[in-house]
RODO-2510 file (C-alpha; in nm, 4 decimals, decimal comma):
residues 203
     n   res          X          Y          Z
     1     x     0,5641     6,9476    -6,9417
     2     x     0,3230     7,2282    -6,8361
     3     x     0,4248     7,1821    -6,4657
     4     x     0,7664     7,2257    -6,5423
     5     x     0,7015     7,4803    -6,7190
     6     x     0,4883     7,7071    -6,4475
     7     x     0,7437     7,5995    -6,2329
     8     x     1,0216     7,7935    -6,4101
     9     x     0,8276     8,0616    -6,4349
    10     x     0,7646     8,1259    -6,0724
    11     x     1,1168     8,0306    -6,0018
    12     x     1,2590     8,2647    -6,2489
    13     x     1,0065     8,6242    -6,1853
    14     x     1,1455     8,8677    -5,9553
    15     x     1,0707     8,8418    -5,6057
    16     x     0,9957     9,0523    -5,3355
    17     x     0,9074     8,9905    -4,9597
    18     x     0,7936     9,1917    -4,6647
    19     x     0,6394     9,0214    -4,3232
    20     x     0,4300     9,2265    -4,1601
    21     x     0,0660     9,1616    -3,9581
    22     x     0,1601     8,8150    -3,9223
    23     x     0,1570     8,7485    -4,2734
    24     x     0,4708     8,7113    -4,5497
    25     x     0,3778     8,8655    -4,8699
    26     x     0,5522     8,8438    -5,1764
    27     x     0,5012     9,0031    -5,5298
    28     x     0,6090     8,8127    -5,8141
    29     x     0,6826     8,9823    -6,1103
    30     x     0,6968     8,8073    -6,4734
    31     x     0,8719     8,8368    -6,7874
    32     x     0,5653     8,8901    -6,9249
    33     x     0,5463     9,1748    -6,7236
    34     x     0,2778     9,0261    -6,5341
    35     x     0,2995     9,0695    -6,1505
    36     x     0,1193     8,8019    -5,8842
    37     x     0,0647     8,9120    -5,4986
    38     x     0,0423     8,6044    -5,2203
    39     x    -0,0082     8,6204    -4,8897
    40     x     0,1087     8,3481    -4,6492
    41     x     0,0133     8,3274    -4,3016
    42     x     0,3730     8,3282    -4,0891
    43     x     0,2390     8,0784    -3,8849
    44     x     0,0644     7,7831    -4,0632
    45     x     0,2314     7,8983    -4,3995
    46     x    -0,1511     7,8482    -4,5315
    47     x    -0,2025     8,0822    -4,8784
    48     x    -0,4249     8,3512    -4,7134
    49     x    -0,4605     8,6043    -5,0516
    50     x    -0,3366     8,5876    -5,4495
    51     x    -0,3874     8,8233    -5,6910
    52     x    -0,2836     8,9026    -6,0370
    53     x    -0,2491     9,2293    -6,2370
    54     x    -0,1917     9,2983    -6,5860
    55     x    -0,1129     9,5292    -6,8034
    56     x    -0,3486     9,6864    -7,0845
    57     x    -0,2592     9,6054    -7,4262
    58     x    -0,1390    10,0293    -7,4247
    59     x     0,1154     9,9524    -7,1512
    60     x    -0,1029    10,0929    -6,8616
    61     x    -0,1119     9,8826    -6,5247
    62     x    -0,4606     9,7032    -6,4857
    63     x    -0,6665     9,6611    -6,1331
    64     x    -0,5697     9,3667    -5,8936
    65     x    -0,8078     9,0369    -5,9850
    66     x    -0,8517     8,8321    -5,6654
    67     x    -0,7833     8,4548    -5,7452
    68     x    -0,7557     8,3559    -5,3701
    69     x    -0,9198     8,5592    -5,0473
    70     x    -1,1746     8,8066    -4,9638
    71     x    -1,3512     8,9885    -5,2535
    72     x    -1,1462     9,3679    -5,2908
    73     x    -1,4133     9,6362    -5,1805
    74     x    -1,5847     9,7983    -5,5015
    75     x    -1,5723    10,1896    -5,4515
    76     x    -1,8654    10,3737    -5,5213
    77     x    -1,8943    10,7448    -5,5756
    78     x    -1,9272    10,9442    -5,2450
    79     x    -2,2702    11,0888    -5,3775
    80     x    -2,4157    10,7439    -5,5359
    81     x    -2,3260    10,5886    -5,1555
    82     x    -2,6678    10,6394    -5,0207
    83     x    -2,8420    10,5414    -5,3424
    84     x    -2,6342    10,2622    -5,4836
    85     x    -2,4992    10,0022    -5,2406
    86     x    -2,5098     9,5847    -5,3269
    87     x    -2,7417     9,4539    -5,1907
    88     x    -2,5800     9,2648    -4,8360
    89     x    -2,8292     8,9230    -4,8527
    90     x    -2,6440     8,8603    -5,2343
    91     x    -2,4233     8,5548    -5,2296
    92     x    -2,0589     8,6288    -5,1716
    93     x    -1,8795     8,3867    -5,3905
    94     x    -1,4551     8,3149    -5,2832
    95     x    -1,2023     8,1123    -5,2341
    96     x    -1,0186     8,0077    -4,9448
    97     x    -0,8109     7,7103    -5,0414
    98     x    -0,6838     7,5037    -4,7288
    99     x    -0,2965     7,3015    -4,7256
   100     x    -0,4641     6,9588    -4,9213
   101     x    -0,7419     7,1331    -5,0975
   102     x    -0,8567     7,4122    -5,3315
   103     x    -1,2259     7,5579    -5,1303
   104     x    -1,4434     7,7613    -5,2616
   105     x    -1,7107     7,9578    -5,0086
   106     x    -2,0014     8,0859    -5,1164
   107     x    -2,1830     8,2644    -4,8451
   108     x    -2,5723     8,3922    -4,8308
   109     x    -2,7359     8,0454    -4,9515
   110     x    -3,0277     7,9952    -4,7262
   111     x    -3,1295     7,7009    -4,9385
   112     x    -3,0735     7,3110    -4,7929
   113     x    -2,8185     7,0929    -4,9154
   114     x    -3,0279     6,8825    -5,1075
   115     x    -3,1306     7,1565    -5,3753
   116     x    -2,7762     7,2086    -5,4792
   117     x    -2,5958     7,0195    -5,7358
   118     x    -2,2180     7,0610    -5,7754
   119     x    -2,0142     6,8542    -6,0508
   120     x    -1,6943     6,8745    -6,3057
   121     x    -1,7425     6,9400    -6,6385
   122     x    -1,4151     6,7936    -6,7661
   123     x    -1,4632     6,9079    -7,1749
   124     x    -1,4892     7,2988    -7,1034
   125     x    -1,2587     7,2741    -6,7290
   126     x    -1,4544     7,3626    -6,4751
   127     x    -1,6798     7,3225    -6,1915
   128     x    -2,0797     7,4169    -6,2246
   129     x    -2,2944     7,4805    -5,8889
   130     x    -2,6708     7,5048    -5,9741
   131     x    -2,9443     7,4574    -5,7070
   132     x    -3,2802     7,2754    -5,8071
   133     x    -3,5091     7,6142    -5,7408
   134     x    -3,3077     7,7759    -6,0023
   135     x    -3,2030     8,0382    -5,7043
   136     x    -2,8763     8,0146    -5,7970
   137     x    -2,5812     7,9253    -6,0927
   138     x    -2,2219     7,9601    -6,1025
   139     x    -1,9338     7,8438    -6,3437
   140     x    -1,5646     7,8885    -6,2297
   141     x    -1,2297     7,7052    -6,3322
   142     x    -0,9199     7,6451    -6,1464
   143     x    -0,6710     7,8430    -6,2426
   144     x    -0,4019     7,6107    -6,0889
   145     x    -0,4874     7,3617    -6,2774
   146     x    -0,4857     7,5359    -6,6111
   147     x    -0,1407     7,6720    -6,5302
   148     x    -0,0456     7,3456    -6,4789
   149     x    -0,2333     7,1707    -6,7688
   150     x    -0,3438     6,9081    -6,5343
   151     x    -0,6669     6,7039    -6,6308
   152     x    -1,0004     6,7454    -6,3802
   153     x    -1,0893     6,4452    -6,1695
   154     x    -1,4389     6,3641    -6,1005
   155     x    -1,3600     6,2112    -5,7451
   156     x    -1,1595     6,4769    -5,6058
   157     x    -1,4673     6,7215    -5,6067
   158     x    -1,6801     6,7318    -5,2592
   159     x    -1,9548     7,0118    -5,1220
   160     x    -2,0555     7,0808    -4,8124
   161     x    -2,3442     7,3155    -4,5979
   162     x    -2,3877     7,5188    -4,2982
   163     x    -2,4582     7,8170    -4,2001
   164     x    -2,5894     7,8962    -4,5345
   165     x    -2,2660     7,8588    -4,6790
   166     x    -2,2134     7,6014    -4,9352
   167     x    -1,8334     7,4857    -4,9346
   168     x    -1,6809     7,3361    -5,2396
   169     x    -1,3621     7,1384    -5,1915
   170     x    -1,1430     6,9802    -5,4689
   171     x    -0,8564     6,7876    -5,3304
   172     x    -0,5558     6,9203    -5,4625
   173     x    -0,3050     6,6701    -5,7305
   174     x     0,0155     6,5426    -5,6352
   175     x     0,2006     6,7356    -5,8702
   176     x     0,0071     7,0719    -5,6779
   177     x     0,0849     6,9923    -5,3784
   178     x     0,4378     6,9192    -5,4859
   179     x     0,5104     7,2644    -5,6416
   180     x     0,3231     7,4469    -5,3914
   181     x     0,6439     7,3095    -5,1345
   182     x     0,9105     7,3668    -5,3543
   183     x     0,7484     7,7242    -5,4112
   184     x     0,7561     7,7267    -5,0032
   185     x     1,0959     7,6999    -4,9208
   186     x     1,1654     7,9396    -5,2226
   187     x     0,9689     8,2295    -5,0985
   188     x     1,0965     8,1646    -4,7494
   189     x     1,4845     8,2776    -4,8851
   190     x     1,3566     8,5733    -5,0279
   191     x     1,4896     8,8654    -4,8197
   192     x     1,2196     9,0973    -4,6264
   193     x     1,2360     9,4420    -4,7728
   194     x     1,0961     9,6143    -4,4558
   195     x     1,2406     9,8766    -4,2821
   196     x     1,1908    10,2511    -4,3111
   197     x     1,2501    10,2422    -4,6819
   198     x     1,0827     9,9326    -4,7389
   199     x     0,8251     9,8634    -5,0395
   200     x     0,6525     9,5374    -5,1158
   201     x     0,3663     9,6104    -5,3928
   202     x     0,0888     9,3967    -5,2554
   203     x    -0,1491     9,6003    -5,4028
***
């Protein structure tokens, strides 16, 4: 079973934990050689951050891909800075999954709830946001659930918005929110490496 399987894996990479800011993060390293950050808040034990890197088909270690959290910061070139810079009124498309659901923000839509249509598209896994004035289009998956090999569910999908932000929720499975507490008390035995020799690779 595919859950069973994920499971393993997470249970079996090597671990790594350091609390600091009010936050436990812990890098996860693979047999694959692929390496996962989280970030936990200490107090809620809410996922606050995940990324993934991997490595280039030469061996060489890739950049960090956000799955969960804020967007990293793209660098530009000191002398492009003036010239080049995204434009601030773009939408800002993330995720920000809460304990019973997997949320998706996407920030900078001035447009009414009405114009936007938001649905599962079970045959190629994923979830399609469009808007009626063709302003805006976006087609993501969830990469929890393709771990997992669990099938989309129509129902579990929901959007919200305010503050023109348009909030996608998808209420998370059973077996989801099952693995995400045995993964819980897991990370919470691994040992905090802090102290004046401490390393956690979080980034």
């Amino acid at each position: 079973m595919a859950v069973q399987s994920w499971r393993d894996s997470l249970k079996s990479s090597k671990k790594t934990a350091l609390i600091h800011d009010g936050k436990r993060k812990i890098h996860y390293l693979f047999a694959d050689g692929k390496e996962m950050a989280e970030e936990y808040d200490l107090k809620t034990d809410e996922l606050i951050a995940r990324r993934w890197r991997h490595k280039s088909t030469l061996g060489a270690q890739g950049q960090w891909q956000v799955e969960v959290g804020e967007p990293l910061p793209t660098p530009v070139a000191s002398f492009e800075c003036d010239a080049i810079q995204e434009n601030c009124s773009n939408p800002v498309f993330m995720r920000k999954d809460t304990k019973s659901s997997f949320q998706w923000r996407i920030r900078n839509l001035p447009y009414s709830k009405d114009v936007f249509s938001v649905c599962v598209e079970p045959s190629e896994r994923c979830i399609i946001i469009k808007t009626s004035n063709k302003k805006y289009y976006k087609k993501f998956n969830i990469p929890d659930l393709d771990r997992s090999r669990l099938p989309f569910d129509c129902s579990a999908l929901s959007f919200t918005h305010a503050n023109n932000t348009l909030i996608v929720s998808y209420k998370k499975p059973e077996e989801i929110l099952t693995l995400e507490q045995e993964l819980l008390k897991v990370i919470k035995k691994v040992k905090d490496t802090a102290g004046p020799d401490g390393d956690c690779k979080t980034q």
